[in-house]
C-alpha positions in Angstrom: 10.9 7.9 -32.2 9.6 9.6 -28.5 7.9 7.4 -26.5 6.1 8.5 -23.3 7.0 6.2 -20.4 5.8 6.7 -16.5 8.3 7.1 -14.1 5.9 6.8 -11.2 5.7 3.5 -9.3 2.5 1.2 -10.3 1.3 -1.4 -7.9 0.2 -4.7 -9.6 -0.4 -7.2 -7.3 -0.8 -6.6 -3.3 -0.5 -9.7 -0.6 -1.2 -8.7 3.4 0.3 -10.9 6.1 0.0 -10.8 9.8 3.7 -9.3 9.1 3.5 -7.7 6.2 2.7 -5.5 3.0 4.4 -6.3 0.0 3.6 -4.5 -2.9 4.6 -6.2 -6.8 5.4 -3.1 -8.8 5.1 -3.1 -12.7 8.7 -2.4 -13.4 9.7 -5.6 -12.1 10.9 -4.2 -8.1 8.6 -6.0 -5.1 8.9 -3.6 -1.6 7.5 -4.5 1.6 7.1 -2.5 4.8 6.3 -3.8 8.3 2.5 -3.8 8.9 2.8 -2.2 12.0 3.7 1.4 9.7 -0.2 1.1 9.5 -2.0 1.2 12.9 -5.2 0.7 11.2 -4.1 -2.3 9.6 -2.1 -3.5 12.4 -5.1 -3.0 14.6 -7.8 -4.9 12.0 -8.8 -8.5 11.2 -7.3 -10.9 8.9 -10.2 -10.5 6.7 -10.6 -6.8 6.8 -6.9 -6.8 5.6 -8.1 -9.0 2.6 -10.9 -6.3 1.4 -8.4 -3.6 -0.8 -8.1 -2.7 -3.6 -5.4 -0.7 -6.1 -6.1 2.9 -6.8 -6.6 4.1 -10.5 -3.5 2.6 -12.5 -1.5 1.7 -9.6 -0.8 4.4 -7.8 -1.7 3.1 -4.4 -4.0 0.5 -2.1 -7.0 1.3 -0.3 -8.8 -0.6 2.2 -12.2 1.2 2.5 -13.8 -0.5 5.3 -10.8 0.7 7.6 -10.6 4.0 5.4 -6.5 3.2 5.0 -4.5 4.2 1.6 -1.5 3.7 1.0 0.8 5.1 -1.7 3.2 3.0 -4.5 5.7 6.3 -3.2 4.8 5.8 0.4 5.7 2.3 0.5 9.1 3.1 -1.6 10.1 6.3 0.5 9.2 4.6 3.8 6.9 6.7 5.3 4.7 5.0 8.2 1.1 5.7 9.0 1.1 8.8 12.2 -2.1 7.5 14.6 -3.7 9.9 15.4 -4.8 11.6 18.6 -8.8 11.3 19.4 -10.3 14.8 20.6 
């Protein structure tokens, strides 16, 4: 019997704290990265840190008032937010 399985990374469950962003996958493995890796989150309020929600099945988190997403891969590979230069 075949059975198709994802080998991406799902996000379940998301918690933000004034340090920072852990991420509960669905295979069981919990990451966390510094809040800092995200100037826009680093940079916003308690409560705008609160307002996200998880992309399609998991995939990622996106805070849409601060216009910040961040990736189940992201978090895993440990690539930080690059802020960007104002013209």
């Amino acid at each position: 019997m075949n059975t198709a399985r994802s080998v991406e990374p799902r996000i379940r469950h998301v918690t933000v704290s004034d340090e920072l962003i852990t991420a509960h996958l669905a295979d069981g493995r919990t990451v966390s990265v510094p809040l800092s890796w995200s100037w826009r989150l680093s940079e916003a309020t308690a409560e705008q840190r609160q307002n996200f929600e998880i992309l399609g099945t998991g995939q990622g988190v996106r805070w849409p008032e601060l216009d910040e997403d961040i990736s189940a891969e992201g978090m895993l590979w440990g690539v930080p937010a690059a802020k960007l230069a104002l013209r």
